[in-house]
C-alpha positions as CSV (number, residue, x, y, z in Angstrom):
1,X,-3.6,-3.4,-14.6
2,X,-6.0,-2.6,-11.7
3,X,-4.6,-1.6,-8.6
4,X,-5.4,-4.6,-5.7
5,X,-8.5,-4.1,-3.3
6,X,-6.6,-3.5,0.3
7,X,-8.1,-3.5,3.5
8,X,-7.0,-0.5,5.5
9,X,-4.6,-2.4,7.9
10,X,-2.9,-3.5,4.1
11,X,-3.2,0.5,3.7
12,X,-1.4,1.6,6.9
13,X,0.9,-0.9,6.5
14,X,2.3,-0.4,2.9
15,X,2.0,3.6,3.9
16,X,4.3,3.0,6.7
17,X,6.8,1.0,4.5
18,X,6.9,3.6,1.7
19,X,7.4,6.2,4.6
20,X,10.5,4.5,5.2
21,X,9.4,3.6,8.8
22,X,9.0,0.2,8.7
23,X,6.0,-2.4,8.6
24,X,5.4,-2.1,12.2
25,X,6.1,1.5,12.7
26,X,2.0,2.6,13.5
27,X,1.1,-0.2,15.2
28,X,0.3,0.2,18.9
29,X,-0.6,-2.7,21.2
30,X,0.1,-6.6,21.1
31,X,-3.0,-7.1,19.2
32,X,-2.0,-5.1,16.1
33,X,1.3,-6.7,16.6
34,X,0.1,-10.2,16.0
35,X,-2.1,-9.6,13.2
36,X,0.3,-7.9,11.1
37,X,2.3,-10.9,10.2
38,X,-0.4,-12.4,8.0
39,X,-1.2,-8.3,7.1
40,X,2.8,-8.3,5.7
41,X,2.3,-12.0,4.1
42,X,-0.8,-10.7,2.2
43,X,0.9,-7.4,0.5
44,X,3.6,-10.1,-0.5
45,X,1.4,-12.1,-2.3
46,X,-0.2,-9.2,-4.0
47,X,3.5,-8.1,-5.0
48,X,3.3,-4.7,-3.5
49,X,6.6,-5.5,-1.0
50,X,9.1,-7.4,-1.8
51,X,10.5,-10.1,0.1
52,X,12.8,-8.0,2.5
53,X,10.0,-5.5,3.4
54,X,10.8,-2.6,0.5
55,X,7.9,-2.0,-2.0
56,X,7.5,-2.6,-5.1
57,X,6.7,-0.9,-8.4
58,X,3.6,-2.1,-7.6
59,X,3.3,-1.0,-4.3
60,X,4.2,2.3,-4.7
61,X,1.5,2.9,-7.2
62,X,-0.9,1.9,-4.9
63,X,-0.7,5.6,-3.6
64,X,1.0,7.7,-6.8
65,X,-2.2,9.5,-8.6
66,X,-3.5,8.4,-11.9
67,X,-2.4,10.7,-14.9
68,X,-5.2,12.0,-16.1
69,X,-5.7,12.5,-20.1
70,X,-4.3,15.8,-21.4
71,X,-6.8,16.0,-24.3
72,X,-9.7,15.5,-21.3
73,X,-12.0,18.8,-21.7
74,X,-13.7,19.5,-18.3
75,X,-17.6,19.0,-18.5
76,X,-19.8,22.2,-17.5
77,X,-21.2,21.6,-14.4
C-alpha cells in the first residue's frame, strides 16, 4: 500500500498529533484555526487518525522510513 499524497497543512498536522501535542498545537492565528477542521476531517478519511484524534497504524507510517532491502548492493557512483 502507497502511503496517501498530503498537503503540508495534513503534514503539520498529523506531525503535531504523533508529537503528542495535539491537532492544533502549531497553529497560530484564527485563520489556521478555521481551516484545520476540514484539515482533521481529511486525515480521517484517509485513516491516518482515528476518530478521537490518535493516529493510526497508518498514520504513523506516514513518517517511519521505508526498510530498505538487505540483499540491495550499492551501485558505483
Amino acid at each position: 500500500m502507497s502511503t496517501p499524497r498530503l498537503s503540508p497543512a495534513m503534514r503539520n498536522m498529523l506531525r503535531s498529533i504523533l508529537s503528542g501535542n495535539g491537532p492544533w498545537a502549531h497553529l497560530n492565528g484564527q485563520s489556521q484555526h478555521g481551516g484545520s477542521f476540514q484539515t482533521l476531517h481529511a486525515l480521517r478519511v484517509r485513516g491516518l487518525i482515528d476518530a478521537a484524534d490518535r493516529p493510526t497504524e497508518a498514520g504513523r507510517a506516514v513518517f517511519t522510513p521505508k526498510q530498505q532491502s538487505a540483499n540491495k548492493v550499492a551501485s558505483p557512483c
